[in-house]
C-alpha positions as CSV (number, residue, x, y, z in Angstrom):
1,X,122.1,91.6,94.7
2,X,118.3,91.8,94.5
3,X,116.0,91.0,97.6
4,X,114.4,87.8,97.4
5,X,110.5,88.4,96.7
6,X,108.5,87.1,99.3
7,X,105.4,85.7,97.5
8,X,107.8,82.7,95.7
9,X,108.7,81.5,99.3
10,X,106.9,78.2,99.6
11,X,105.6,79.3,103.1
12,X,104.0,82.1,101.9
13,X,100.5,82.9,101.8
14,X,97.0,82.5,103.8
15,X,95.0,78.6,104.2
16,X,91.5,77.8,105.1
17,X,92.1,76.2,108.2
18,X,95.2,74.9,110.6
19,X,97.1,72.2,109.1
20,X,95.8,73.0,105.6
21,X,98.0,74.1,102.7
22,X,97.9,78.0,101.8
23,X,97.1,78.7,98.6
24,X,96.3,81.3,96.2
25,X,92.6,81.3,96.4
26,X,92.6,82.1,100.1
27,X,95.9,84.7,100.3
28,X,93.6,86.9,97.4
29,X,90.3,86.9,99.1
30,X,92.6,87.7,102.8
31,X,94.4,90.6,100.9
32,X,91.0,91.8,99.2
33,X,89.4,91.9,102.6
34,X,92.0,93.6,104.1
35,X,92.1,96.5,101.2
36,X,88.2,96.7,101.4
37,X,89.0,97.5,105.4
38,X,91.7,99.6,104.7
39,X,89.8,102.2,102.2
40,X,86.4,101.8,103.9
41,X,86.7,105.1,106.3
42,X,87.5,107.4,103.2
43,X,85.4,110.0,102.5
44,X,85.9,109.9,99.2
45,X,86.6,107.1,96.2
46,X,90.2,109.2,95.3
47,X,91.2,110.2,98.9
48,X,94.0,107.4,100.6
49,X,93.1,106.0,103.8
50,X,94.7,107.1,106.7
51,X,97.5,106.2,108.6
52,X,95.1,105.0,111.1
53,X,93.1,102.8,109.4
54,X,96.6,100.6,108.2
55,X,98.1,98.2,109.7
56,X,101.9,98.6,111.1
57,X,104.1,100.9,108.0
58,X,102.0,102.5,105.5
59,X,104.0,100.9,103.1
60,X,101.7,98.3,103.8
61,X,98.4,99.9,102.2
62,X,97.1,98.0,99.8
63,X,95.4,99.0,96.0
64,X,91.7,99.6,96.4
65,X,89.5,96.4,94.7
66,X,86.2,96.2,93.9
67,X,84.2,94.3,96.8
68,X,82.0,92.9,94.8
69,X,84.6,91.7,91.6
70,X,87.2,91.5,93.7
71,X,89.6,93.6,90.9
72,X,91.5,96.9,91.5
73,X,89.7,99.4,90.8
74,X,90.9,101.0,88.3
75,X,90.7,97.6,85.8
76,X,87.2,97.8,87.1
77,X,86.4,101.4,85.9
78,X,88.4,100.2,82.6
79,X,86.1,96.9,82.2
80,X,83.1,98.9,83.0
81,X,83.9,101.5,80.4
82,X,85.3,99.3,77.2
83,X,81.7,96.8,77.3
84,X,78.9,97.9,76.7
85,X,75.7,97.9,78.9
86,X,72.1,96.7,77.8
């Protein structure tokens, strides 16, 4: 029996405000700040955080994004590589 995944529950996710509906758009920009936090106190780029800087397990560190395309990092190296720059 597999475990159910938690991101199809219906309750799942992050909203803008009380009483509003959570949604995609606001669960990815939650998550993306939270990785941005979590990798911020690295020395360097290929170096994980620390247990310290994650919050509860750290089964719960996130992949490192971009903070200003808000993609993981490594699609952003890839993007960054295959087109071309003027």
């Amino acid at each position: 029996m597999t475990s159910p995944d938690p991101c199809k529950k219906e309750e799942a996710g992050f909203r803008d405000k009380p009483g509003k509906r959570r949604d995609h758009y606001h669960t990815c920009y939650v998550l993306s700040g939270l990785s941005v936090c979590q990798h911020s106190n690295t020395k360097d780029a290929d170096s994980p955080p620390l247990p310290r800087d994650v919050m509860g397990p750290y089964s719960n560190l996130l992949e490192s994004v971009h903070p200003l395309y808000n993609v993981v990092l490594d699609k952003y190296y890839e993007a960054y590589e295959f087109f071309p720059r003027a």
